[in-house]
mmCIF file as gemmi writes it, N, C-alpha and C atoms, coordinates in Angstrom:
data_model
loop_
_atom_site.group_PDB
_atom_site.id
_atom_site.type_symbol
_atom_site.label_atom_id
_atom_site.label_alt_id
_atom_site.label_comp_id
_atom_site.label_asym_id
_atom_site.label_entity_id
_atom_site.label_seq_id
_atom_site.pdbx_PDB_ins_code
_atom_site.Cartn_x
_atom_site.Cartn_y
_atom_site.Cartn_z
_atom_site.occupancy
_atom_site.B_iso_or_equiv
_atom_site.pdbx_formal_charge
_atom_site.auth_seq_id
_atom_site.auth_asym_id
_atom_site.pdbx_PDB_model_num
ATOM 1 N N . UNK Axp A 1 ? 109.254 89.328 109.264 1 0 ? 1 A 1
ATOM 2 C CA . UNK Axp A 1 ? 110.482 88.722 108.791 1 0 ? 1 A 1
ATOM 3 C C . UNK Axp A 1 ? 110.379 88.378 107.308 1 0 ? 1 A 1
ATOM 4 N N . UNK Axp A 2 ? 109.237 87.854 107.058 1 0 ? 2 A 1
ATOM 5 C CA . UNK Axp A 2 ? 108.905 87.666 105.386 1 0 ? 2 A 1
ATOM 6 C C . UNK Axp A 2 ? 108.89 88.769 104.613 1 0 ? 2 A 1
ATOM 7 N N . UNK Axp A 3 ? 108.547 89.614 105.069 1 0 ? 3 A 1
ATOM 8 C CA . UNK Axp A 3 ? 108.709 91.017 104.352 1 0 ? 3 A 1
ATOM 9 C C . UNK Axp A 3 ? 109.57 91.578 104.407 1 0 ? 3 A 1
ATOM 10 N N . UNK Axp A 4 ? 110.703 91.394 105.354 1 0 ? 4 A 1
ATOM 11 C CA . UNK Axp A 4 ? 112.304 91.576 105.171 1 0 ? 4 A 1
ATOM 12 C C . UNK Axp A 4 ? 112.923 90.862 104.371 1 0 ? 4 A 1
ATOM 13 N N . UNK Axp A 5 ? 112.867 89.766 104.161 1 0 ? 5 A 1
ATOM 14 C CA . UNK Axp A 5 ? 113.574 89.06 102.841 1 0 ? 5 A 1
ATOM 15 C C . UNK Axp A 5 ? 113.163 89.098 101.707 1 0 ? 5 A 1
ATOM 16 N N . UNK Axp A 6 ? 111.697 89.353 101.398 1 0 ? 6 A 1
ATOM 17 C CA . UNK Axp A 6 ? 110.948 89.761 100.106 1 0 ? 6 A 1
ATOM 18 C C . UNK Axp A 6 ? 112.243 91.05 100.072 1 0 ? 6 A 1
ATOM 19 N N . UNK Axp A 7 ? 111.816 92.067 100.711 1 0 ? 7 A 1
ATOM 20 C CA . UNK Axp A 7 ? 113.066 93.549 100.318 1 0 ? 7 A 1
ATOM 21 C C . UNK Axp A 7 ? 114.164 93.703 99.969 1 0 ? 7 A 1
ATOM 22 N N . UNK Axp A 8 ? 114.645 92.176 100.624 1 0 ? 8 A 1
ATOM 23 C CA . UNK Axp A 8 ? 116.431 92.066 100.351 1 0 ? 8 A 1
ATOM 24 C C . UNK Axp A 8 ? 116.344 91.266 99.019 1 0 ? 8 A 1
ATOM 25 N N . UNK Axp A 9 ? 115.838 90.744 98.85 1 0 ? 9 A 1
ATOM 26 C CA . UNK Axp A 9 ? 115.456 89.858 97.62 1 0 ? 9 A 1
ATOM 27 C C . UNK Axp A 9 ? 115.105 90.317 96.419 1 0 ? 9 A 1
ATOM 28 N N . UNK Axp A 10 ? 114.451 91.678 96.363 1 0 ? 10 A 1
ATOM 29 C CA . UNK Axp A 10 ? 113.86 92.502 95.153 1 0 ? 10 A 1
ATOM 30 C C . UNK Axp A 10 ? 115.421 93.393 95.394 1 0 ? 10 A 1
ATOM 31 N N . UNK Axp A 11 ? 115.484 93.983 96.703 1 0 ? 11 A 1
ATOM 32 C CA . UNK Axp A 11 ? 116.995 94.694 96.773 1 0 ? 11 A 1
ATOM 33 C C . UNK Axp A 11 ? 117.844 94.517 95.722 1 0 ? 11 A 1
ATOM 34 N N . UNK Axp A 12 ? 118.416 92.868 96.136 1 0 ? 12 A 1
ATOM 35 C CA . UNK Axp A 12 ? 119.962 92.71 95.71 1 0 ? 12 A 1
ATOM 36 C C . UNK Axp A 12 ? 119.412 92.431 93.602 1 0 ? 12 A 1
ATOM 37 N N . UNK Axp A 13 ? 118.372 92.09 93.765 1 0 ? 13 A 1
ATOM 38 C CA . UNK Axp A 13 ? 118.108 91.872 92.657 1 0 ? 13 A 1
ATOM 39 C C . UNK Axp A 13 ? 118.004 92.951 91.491 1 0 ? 13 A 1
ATOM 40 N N . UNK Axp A 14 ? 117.739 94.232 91.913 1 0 ? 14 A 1
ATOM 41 C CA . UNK Axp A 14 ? 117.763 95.445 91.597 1 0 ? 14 A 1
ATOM 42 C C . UNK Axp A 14 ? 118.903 95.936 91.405 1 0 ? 14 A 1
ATOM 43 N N . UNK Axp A 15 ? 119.569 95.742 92.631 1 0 ? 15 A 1
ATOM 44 C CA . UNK Axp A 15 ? 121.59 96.365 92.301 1 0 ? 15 A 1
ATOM 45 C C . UNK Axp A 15 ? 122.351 95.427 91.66 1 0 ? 15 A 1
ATOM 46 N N . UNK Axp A 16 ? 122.186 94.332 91.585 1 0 ? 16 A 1
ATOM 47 C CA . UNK Axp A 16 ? 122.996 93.561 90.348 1 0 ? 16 A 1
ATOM 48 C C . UNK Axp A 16 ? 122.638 93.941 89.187 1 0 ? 16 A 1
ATOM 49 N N . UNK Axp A 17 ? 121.213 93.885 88.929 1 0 ? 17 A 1
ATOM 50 C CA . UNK Axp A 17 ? 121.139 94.57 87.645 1 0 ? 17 A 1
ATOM 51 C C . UNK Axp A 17 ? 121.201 96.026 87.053 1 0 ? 17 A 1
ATOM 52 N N . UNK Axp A 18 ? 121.973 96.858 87.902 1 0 ? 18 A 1
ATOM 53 C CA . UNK Axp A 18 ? 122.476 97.969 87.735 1 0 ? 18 A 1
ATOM 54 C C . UNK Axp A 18 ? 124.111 98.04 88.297 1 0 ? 18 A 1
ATOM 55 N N . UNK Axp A 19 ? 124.736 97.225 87.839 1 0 ? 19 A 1
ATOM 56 C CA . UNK Axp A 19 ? 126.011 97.457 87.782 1 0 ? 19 A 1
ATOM 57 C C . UNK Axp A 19 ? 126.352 96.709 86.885 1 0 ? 19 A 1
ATOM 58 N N . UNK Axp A 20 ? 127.635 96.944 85.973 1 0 ? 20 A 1
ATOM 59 C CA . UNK Axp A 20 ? 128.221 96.274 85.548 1 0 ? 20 A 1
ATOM 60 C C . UNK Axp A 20 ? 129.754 95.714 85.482 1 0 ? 20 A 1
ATOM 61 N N . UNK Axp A 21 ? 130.119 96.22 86.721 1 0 ? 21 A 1
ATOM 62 C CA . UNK Axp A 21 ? 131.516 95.766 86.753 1 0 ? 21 A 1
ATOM 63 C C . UNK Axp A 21 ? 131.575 95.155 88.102 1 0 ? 21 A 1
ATOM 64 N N . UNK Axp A 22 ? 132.664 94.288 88.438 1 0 ? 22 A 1
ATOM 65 C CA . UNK Axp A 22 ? 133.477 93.706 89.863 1 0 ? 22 A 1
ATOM 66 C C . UNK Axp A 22 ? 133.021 94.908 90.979 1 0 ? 22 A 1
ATOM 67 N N . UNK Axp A 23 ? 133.805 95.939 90.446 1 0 ? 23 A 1
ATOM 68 C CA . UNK Axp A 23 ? 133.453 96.844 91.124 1 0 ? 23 A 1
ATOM 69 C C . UNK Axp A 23 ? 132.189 97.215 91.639 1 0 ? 23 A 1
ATOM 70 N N . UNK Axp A 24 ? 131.304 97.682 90.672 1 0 ? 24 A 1
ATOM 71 C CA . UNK Axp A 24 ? 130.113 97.984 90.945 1 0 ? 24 A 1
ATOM 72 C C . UNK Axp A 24 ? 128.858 97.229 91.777 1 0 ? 24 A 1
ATOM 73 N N . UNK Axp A 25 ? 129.359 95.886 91.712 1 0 ? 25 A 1
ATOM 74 C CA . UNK Axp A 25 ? 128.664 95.15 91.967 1 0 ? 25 A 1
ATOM 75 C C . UNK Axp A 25 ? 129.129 94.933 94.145 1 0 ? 25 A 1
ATOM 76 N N . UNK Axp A 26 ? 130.334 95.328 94.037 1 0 ? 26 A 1
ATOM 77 C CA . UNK Axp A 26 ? 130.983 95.204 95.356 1 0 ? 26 A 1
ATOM 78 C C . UNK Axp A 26 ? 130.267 96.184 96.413 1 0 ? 26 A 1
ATOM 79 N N . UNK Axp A 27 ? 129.865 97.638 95.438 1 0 ? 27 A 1
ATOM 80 C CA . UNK Axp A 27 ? 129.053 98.593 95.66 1 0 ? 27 A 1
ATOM 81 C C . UNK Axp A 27 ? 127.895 98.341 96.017 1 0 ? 27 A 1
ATOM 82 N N . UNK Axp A 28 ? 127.091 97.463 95.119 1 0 ? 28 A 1
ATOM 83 C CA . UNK Axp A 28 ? 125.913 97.844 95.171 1 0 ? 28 A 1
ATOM 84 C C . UNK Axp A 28 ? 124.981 96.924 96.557 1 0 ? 28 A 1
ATOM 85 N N . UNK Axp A 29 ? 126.394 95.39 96.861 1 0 ? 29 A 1
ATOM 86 C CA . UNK Axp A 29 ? 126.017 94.566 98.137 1 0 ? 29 A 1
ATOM 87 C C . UNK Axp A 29 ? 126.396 95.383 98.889 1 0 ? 29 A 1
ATOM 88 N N . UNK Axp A 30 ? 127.106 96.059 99.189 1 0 ? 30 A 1
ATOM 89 C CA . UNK Axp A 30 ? 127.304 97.25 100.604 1 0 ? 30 A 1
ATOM 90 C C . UNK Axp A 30 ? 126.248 97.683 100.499 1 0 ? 30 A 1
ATOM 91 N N . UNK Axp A 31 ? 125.656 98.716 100.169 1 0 ? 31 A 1
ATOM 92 C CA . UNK Axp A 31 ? 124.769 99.046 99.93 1 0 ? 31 A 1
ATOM 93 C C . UNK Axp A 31 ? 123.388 98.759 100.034 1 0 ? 31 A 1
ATOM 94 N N . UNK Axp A 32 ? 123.391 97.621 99.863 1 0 ? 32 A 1
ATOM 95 C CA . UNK Axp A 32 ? 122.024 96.41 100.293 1 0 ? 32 A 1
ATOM 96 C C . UNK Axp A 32 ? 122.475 96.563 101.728 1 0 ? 32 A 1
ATOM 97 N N . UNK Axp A 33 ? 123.586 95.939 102.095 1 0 ? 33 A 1
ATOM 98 C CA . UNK Axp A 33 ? 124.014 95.555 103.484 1 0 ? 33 A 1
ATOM 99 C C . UNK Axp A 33 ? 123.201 96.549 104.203 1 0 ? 33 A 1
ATOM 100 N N . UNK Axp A 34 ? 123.903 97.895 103.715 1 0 ? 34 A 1
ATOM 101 C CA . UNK Axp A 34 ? 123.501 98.952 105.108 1 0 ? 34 A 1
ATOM 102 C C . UNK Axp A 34 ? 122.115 98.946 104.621 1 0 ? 34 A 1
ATOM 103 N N . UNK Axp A 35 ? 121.411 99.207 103.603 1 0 ? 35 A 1
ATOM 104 C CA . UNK Axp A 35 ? 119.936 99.202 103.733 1 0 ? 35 A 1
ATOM 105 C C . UNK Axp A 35 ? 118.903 97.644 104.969 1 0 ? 35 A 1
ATOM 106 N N . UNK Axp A 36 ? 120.019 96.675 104.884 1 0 ? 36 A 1
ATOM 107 C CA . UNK Axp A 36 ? 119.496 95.719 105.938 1 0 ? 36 A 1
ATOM 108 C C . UNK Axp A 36 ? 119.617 96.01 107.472 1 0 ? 36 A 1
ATOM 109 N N . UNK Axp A 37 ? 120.794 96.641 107.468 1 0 ? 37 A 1
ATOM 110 C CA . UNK Axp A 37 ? 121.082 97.271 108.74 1 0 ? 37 A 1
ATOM 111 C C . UNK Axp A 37 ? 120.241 97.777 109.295 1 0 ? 37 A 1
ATOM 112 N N . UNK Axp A 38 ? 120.103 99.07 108.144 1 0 ? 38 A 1
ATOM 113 C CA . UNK Axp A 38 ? 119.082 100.195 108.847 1 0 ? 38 A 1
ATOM 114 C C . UNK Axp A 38 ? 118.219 99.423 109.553 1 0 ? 38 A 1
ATOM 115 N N . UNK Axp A 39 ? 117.435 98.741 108.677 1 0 ? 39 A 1
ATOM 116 C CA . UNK Axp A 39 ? 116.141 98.261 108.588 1 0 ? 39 A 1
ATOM 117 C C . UNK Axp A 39 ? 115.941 97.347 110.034 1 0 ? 39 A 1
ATOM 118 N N . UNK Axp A 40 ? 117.297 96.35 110.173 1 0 ? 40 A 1
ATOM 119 C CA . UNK Axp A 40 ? 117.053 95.32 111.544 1 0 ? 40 A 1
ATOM 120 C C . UNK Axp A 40 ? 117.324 96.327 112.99 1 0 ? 40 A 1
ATOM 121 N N . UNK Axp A 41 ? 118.002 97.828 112.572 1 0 ? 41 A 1
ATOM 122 C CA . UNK Axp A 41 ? 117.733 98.72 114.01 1 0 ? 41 A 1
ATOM 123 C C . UNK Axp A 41 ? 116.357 99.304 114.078 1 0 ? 41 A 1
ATOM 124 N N . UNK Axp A 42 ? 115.566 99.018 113.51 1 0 ? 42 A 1
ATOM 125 C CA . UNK Axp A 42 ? 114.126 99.875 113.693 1 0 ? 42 A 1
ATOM 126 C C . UNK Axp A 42 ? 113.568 99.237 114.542 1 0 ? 42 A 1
């Protein structure tokens, strides 16, 4: 579980700092999302 939130944590931290708009940023938490997804069906 600690190593799931370390991931989401470097994650979201990674896609905020690669967007720069409303938009992009709307993108890049979907995106996290489904990468959490995946991750809690394994």
């Amino acid at each position: 579980m600690n190593k799931l939130l370390s991931f989401t944590v470097m994650a979201l931290a990674f896609a905020l700092s690669a967007c720069n708009t409303v938009r992009g940023v709307g993108q890049d938490i979907q995106k996290a999302g489904s990468a959490i997804e995946g991750a809690a069906k394994k």
